[in-house]
C-alpha angles and dihedrals in degrees: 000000000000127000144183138186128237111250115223083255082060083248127146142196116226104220116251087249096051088046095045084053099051102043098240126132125170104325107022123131126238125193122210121219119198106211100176144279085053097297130129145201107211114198129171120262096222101132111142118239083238086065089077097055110116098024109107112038128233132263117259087232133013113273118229124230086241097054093038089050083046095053089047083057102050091049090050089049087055094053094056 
């Protein structure tokens, strides 16, 4: 099992063998999951911008500026 200490600036080292395993090196980003009882998963954050692609569909015709700022309006009026 690996372990760090928190730093006083409430700052941690991941040890060589966590971060191996995860696939992170200086700058990655790491996400923090609470579970329950005050423990935590913690899991990089490494997905590629492509990943996204395909998940929305497209419109079945292109939207103009004018009915998309009108949408944007209605929602707001129901809001009020």
């Amino acid at each position: 099992m690996a372990t760090a200490t928190v730093t006083s600036k409430g700052q941690i080292t991941i040890p060589a063998t966590v971060r191996i395993a995860l696939g992170v090196e200086a700058g990655s980003r790491i996400e923090f999951v609470e579970l329950e009882n005050g423990q935590f998963i913690i899991f990089p954050s490494v997905s590629p911008i492509q990943s996204l692609k395909g998940m929305l569909r497209k419109p079945p015709a292109p939207v103009s500026i004018e009915q998309m700022n009108m949408a944007i309006a209605a929602q707001g009026a129901k809001l009020r």
